[in-house]
N, C-alpha and C positions, 0 to 999 in steps of 0.2 A: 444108668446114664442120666445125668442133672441135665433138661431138655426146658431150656426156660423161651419165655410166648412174650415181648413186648406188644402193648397194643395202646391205644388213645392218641397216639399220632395225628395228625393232619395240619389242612392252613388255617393261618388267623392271621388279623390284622396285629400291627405294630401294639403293642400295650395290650393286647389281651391275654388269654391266659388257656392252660392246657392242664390236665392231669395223666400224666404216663402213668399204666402199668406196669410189673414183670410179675407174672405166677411160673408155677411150676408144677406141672403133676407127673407124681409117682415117686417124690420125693417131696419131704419137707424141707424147705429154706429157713427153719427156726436157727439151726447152728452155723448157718454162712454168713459172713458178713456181704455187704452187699454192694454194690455201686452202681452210678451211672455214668457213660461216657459219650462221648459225640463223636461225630468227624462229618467234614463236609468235603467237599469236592476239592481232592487237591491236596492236602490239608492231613497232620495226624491226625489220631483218635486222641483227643482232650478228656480229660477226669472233670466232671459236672459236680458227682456228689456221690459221699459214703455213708455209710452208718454200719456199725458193730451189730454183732450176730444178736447183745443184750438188747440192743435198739437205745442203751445211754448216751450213744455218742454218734456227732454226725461232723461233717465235717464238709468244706463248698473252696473252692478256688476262688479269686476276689471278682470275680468276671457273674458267678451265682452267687455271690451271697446276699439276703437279703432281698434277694425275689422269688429263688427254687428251696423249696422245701424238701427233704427224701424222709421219708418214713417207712413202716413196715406196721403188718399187719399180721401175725403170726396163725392165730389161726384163718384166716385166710387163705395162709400160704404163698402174700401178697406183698410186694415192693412198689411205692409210689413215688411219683416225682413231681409235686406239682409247683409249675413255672406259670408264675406271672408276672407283668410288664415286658411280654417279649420283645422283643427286639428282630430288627431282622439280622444280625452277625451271628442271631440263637441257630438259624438256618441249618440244618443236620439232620443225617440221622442218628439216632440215640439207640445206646445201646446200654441192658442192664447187664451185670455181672456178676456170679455167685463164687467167693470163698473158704473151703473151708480148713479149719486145726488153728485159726488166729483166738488169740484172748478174746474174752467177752466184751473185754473195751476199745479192743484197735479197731481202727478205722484206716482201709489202704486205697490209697490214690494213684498208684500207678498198674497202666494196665499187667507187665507179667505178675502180678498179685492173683491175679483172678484168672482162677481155673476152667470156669462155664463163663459163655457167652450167648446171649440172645440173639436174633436173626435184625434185630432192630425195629425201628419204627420213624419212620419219616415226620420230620416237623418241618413245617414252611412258615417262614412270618415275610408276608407282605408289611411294606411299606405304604 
């Protein structure tokens, strides 16, 4: 069972900035492609950001692009998302996702894509 732990969560003010985890033990996350997704109160669960199982590709909705980053750390065993100039409509919690049997290069955005799901991690951006 893929049993994945978001953590780095918490508040910040309007424009600063956050690094999210996703590890996972007793499995490695080398061959899943990965993502991250939101939802806030009310509201679906939104695609934030992907990256292929290679780590050559990533991909951001026009809403992150250009201030969240996602990367991966393989030996590790570690998926990161780091967001800055938050905002407060960033407001959510975040959740990461593990995929696997996709190509090296696909990158998937929506959530029945993804097989494991994280417990989450709360982000708050005060204003």
């Amino acid at each position: 069972q893929v049993q994945l732990v978001e953590s780095g969560g918490g508040l910040v003010q309007a424009g600063g900035s956050l690094r999210l985890s996703c590890g996972c033990s007793g499995h490695t996350l080398s061959n899943y492609a990965m993502g991250w997704f939101r939802q806030a109160p009310g509201k679906e669960r939104e695609f934030v950001a992907a990256i292929s199982w290679s780590g050559s590709n990533t991909h951001y909705p026009d809403s992150a692009k250009g201030r969240f980053t996602i990367s991966r750390d393989n030996p590790k065993n570690t998926v990161y998302l780091q967001m800055n100039s938050l905002k407060p409509p960033d407001t959510a919690a975040y959740y990461c996702a593990a995929s696997l049997g996709s190509s090296w290069d696909m990158v998937l955005t929506t959530t029945p894509a993804y097989d494991y799901w994280g417990q989450g991690t709360q982000v708050t951006v005060s204003s």
